[in-house]
C-alpha positions in Angstrom: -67.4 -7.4 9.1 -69.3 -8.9 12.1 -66.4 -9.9 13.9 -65.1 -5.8 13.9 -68.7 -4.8 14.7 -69.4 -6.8 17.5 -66.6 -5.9 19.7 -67.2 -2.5 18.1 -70.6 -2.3 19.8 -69.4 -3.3 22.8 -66.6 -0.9 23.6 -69.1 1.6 22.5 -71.9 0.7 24.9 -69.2 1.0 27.4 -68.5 4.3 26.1 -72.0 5.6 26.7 -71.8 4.6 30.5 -70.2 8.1 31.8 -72.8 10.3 30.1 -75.7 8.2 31.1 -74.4 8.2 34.6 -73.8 12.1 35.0 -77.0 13.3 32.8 -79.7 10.9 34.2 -78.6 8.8 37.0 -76.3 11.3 39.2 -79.0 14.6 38.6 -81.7 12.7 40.4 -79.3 11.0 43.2 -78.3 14.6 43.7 -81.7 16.2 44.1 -83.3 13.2 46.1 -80.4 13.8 48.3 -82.1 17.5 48.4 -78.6 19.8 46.4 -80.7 22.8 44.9 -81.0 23.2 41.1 -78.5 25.3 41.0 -76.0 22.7 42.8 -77.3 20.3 40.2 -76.9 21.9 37.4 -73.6 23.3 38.2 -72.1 18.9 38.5 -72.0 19.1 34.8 -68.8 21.5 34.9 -67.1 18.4 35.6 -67.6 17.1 31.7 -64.8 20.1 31.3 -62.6 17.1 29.9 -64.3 16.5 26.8 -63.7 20.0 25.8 -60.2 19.1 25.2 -60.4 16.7 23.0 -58.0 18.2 20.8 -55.1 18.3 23.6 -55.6 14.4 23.9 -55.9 13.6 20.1 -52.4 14.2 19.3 -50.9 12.4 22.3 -52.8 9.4 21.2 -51.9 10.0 17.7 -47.7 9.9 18.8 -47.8 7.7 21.6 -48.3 4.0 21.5 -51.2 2.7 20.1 -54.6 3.3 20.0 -55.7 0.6 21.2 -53.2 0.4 24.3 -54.6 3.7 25.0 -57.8 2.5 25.1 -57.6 -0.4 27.4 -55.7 2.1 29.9 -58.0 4.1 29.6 -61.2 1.9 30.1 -59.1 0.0 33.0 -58.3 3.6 34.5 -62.4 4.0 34.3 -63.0 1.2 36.3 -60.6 2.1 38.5 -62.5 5.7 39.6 -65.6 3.6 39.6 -64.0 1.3 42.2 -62.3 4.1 44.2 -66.1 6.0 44.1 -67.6 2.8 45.2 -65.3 3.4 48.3 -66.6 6.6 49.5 -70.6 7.3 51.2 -73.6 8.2 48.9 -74.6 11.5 49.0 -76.8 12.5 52.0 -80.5 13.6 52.0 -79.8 17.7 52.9 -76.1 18.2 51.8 -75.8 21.4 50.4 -73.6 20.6 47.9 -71.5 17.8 46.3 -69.0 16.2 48.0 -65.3 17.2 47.0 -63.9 14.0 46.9 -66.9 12.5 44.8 -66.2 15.5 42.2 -62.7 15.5 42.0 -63.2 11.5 40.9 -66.4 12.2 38.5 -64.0 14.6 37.0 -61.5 11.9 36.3 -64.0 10.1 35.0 -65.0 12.2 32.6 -61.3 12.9 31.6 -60.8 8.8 31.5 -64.1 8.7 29.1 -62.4 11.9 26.8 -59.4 10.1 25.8 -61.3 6.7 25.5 -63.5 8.5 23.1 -60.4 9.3 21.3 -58.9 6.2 21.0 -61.9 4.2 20.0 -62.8 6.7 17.3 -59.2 6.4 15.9 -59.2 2.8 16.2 -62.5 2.4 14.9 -61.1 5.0 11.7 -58.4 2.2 11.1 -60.4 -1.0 11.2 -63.3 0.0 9.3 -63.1 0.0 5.5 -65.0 2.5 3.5 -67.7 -0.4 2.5 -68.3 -0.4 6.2 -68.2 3.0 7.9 -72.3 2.9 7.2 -72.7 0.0 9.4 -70.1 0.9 11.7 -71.6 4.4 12.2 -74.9 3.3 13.0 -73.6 0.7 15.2 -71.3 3.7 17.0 -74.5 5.6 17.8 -76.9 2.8 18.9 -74.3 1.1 21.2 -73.4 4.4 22.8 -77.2 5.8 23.4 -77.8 2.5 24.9 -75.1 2.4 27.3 -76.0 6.2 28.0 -79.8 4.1 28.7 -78.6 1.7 30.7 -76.3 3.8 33.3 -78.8 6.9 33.4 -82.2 5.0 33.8 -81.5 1.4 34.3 -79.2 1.6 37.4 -81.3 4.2 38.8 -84.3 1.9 38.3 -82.3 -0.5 40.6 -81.5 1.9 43.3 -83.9 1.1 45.9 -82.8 -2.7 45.7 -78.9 -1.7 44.8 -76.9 0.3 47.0 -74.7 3.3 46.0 -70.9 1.1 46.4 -72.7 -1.6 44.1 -73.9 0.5 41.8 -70.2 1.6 41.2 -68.8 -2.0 41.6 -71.0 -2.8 39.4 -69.5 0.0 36.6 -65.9 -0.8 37.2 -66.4 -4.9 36.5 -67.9 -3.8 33.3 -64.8 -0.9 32.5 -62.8 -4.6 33.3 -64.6 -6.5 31.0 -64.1 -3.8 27.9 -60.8 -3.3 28.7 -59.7 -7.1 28.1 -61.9 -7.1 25.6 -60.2 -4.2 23.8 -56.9 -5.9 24.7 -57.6 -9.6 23.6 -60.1 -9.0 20.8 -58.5 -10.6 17.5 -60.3 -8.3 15.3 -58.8 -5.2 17.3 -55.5 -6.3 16.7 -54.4 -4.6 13.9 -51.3 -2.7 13.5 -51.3 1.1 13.9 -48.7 3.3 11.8 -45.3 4.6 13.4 -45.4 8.6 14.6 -42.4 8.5 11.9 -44.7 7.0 9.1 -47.8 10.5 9.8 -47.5 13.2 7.7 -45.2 15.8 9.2 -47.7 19.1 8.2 -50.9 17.3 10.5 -48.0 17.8 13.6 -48.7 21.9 12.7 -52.3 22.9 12.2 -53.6 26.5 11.9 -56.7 27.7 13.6 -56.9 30.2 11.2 -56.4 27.7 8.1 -59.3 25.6 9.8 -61.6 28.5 9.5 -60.6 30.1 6.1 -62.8 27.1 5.0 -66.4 27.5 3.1 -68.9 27.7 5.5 -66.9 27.2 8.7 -67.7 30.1 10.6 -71.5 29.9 9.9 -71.2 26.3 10.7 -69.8 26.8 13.8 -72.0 29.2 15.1 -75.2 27.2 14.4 -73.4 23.9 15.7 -72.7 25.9 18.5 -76.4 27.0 19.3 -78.7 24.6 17.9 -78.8 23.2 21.4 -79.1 25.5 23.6 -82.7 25.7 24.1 -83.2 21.7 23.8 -80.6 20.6 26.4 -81.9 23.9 28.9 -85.0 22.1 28.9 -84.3 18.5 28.7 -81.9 18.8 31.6 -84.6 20.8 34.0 -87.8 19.4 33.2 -87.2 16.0 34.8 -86.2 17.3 38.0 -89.0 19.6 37.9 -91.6 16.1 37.3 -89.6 14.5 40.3 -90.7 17.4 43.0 -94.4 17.3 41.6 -94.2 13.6 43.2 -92.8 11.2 40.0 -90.7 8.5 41.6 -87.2 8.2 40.8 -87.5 4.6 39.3 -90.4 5.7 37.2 -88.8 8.7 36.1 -85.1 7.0 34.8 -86.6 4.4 33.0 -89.1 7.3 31.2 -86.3 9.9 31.1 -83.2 6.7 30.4 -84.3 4.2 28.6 -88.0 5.4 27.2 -86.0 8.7 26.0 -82.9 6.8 24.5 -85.2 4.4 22.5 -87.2 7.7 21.2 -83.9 9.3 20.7 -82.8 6.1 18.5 -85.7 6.1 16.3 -85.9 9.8 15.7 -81.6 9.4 14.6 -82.7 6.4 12.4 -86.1 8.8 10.7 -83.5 11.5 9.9 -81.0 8.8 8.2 -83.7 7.5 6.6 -84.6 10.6 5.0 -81.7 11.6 4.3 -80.7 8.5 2.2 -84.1 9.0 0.5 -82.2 12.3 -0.8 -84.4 14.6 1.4 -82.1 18.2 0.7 -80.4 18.4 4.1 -81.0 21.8 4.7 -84.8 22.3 4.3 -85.4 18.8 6.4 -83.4 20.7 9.3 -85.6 23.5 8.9 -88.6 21.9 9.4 -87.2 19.5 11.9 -86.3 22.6 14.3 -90.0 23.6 13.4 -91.3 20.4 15.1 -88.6 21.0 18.1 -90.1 24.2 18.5 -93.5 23.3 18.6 -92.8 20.3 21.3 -91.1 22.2 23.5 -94.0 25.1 23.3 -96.1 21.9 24.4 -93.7 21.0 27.2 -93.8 24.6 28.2 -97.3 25.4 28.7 -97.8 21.9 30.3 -95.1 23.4 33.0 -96.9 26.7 33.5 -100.2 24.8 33.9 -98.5 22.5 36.7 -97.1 25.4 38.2 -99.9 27.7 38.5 -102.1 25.0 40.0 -99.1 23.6 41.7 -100.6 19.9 40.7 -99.5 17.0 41.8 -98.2 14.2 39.3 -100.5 11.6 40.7 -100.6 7.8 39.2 -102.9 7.1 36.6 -103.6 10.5 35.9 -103.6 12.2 32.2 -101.3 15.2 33.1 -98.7 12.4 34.0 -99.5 11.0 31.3 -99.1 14.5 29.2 -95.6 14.9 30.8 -93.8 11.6 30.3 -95.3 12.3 26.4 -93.6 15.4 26.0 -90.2 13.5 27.4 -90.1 11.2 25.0 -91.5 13.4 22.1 -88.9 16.1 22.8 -85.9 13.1 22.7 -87.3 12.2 19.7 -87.4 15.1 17.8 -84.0 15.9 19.6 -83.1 12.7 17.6 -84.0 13.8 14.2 -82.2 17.2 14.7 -79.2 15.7 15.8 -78.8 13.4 12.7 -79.1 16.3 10.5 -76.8 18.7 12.5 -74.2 16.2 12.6 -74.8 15.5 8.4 -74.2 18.9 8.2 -70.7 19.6 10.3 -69.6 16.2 8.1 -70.9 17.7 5.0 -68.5 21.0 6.0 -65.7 19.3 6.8 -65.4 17.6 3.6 -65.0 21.1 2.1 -61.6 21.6 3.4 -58.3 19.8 2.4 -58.0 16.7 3.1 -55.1 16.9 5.1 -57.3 19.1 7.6 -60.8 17.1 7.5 -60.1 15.3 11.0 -59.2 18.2 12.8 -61.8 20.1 11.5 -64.8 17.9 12.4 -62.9 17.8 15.8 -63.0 21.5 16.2 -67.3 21.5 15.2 -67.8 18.6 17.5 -66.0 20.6 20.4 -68.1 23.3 19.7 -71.6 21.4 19.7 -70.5 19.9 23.1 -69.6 23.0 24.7 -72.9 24.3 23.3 -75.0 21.4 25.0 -72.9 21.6 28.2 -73.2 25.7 28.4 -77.1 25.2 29.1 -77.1 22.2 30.8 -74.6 24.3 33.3 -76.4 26.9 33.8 -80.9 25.7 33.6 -80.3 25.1 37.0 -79.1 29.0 38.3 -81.6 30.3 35.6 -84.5 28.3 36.9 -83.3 29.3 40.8 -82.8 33.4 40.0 -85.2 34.0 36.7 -88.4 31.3 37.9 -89.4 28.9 35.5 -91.9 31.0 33.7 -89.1 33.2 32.2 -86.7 30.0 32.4 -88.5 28.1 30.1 -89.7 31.2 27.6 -85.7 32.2 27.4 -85.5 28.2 26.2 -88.1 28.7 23.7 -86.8 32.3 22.5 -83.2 30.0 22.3 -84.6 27.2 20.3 -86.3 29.7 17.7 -82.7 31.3 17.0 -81.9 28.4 14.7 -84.6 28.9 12.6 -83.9 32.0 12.0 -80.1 31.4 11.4 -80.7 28.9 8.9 -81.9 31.8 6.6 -78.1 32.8 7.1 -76.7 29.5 5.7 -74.1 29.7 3.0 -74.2 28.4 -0.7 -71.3 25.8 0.1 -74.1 23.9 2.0 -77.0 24.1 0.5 
C-alpha cells in the first residue's frame, strides 16, 4: 500500500500548489503592489475552471488514460508557470491586474481542474476498498500542504526570491510530478477501454440526479455553509497587512500556521466521527463554534478600526489577531470534515450507477459557494465598509444553523 501512497502524496501536494498560490500568495503580491480590495477580490474569477469539472470528467473518462492526462496536464502546469516566470511582477500602484498575467493564471487554474480529475480517477482505480481510508487522509494532508507551501512558504521567501524564480521554481516541481506520474511503477496500471464503460453513465439526467433523497436540501446547505467563512477568511488578512503586519509574517500565519490548524481541526472531525458521534448534531454544534469565532474575529476588527490601531510587534492585539486566524481555519477544518461526510453520505443514496456524478455535482456546488464570497468580500468591504461587511458575514454564517433544522430524515 505504501508504494501507491507515496507517489499518491506527492501528485497531491502538487495538486495543492494552484490554490495556495491564488488564495494566499497572489492576494498579498497584489495588494502590496497597492490593486484595491475590490481588484483583489475580483482575481479569484479566474478559478472559473474548476466549475466545470463535469465538462472535463467525461473527456478524461473516453480519451486515453488517466494517467496520460495527468502528466499533460501537470507538464502543461509547469509550462504556464514558466511562461509567467517570463513576464514582470506586478508593480507597486497598478490599478489592476495585468491581462497577460490573468489570462495565464486562468490557464492555470483550467490545467489544475482537469489534473484534479485525473488524479481522482486514477486514484479511484489504484486504491482498493481496504485502502480508500488511508488514501483519503493521505489526499487531504498532501493537498493542504501543498496549498501551505505555495500560499505562505513562497511568500515567506519573497524578499530573498524574486518574482521569475518564484515561478521557475513552480514549473521544475509541475516537471518533477509529471515524470513522476509517468514513470511511477505503482501508477502503471491499466485503465478500462471507453468500449468496456457502461453505456447509460455516457447519458446522465440532471433531473434523475436530483429526484434523489435529500438532494436538493443537500445542495442548498453545501452550497452556503461557506459563505460567511470564506467572506471573512479571504478579507481579514489583507485587512491585518494595512494595520502594518509584514507580508512574511502574515503567509506563514495565514499559509502554513492556518493549514496545520486546518489539518488538525479535519483530523478532530474524523475522529469523532469514527467514535460514532451522530453526524448531524456534531455539525450543529461545530457551526456553533464557527459562529462564535468569527463574532471574536469581528469585534476584534471593529475595535482595530474604531481606534484605527496599529498591529505593532509584540503587542497582545497582534497577538489576538493571528489567534483568531488560526482558530477560524481550525474550526473551518472541523466543519469541512463533516460537510463533506455529509454530501458522501447523500450520494450513497442514489443508484449506484449515478453516485460519481452526483458527488461531482455537490462538490461543484460547495466550490462555487466558497468562490461566490471570496469574489465578491472585496467589492462588499469597498461599497458597504467593514462594519456592515463583516456583520452580513456573521448574519451568512448563522443561516446554516438555522437550515440544519430543515434537514431531511434520509440524513439524519
Amino acid at each position: 500500500m505504501r508504494g501507491k501512497l507515496l507517489p499518491l502524496a506527492g501528485l497531491y501536494l502538487v495538486q495543492g500548489l494552484p490554490y495556495g498560490l491564488q488564495s494566499g500568495l497572489l492576494p498579498m503580491l497584489l495588494r502590496a503592489g497597492g490593486l484595491s480590495l475590490t481588484r483583489v477580490g475580483l482575481a479569484k474569477v479566474l478559478y472559473a475552471p474548476w466549475l466545470f469539472k463535469l465538462v472535463w470528467a467525461p473527456l478524461v473518462d473516453t480519451w486515453g488514460s488517466p494517467r496520460a492526462w495527468l502528466t499533460l496536464s501537470t507538464a502543461a502546469l509547469g509550462l504556464v508557470c514558466g511562461l509567467l516566470a517570463a513576464l514582470p511582477p506586478v508593480e507597486a500602484g497598478r490599478a489592476e491586474l495585468p491581462i497577460t498575467v490573468a489570462v495565464l493564471l486562468l490557464l492555470l487554474n483550467l490545467g489544475a481542474a482537469v489534473q484534479d480529475v485525473a488524479l481522482d480517477t486514477l486514484a479511484v482505480q489504484l486504491l482498493s476498498p481496504a485502502e480508500l481510508g488511508p488514501g483519503n487522509t493521505v489526499q487531504v494532508v498532501a493537498y493542504k500542504l501543498g496549498a501551505a507551501l505555495a500560499g505562505g512558504g513562497l511568500l515567506a521567501l519573497v524578499p530573498t526570491l524574486s518574482w521569475p524564480w518564484l515561478f521557475l521554481l513552480l514549473a521544475a516541481t509541475y516537471w518533477l510530478a509529471a515524470s513522476l506520474a509517468w514513470a511511477a511503477p505503482a501508477l502503471q496500471l491499466p485503465w478500462p477501454q471507453p468500449s468496456k464503460l457502461p453505456h447509460h453513465t455516457q447519458h446522465l439526467n440532471l433531473q434523475d440526479l436530483l429526484a434523489v433523497s435529500g438532494t436538493l436540501w443537500t445542495a442548498g446547505f453545501v452550497f452556503t455553509y461557506k459563505l460567511g467563512e470564506q467572506g471573512a477568511s479571504n478579507l481579514f488578512p489583507l485587512l491585518l497587512l494595512d494595520r502594518g503586519l509584514s507580508a512574511p509574517e502574515l503567509g506563514l500565519w495565514n499559509g502554513v500556521g492556518a493549514v496545520a490548524c486546518s489539518i488538525a481541526g479535519s483530523s478532530l472531525g474524523g475522529a469523532l466521527l469514527a467514535r460514532h458521534w451522530k453526524l448531524l448534531p456534531l455539525l450543529r454544534s461545530v457551526l456553533w463554534f464557527r459562529l462564535g469565532g468569527l463574532a471574536y474575529q469581528t469585534t476584534l476588527l471593529f475595535y482595530l478600526d474604531t481606534l484605527g490601531t496599529r498591529l505593532g510587534p509584540g503587542t497582545v492585539l497582534r497577538g489576538a489577531a493571528l489567534l483568531s486566524l488560526c482558530l477560524q481555519h481550525f474550526l473551518g477544518g472541523l466543519v469541512t470534515t463533516a460537510t463533506f461526510t455529509l454530501m458522501m453520505r447523500c450520494s450513497q443514496l442514489a443508484p449506484s450507477a449515478l453516485q460519481a456524478t452526483h458527488y461531482s455535482l455537490l462538490a461543484t456546488l460547495e466550490l462555487l459557494g466558497k468562490l461566490l464570497l471570496g469574489t465578491l468580500a472585496g467589492a462588499l468591504a469597498d461599497s458597504l465598509g467593514l462594519g456592515l461587511c463583516f456583520s452580513l458575514f456573521l448574519a451568512l454564517s448563522a443561516t446554516p444553523v438555522l437550515y440544519l433544522g430543515l434537514a431531511p430524515r434520509a440524513l439524519a
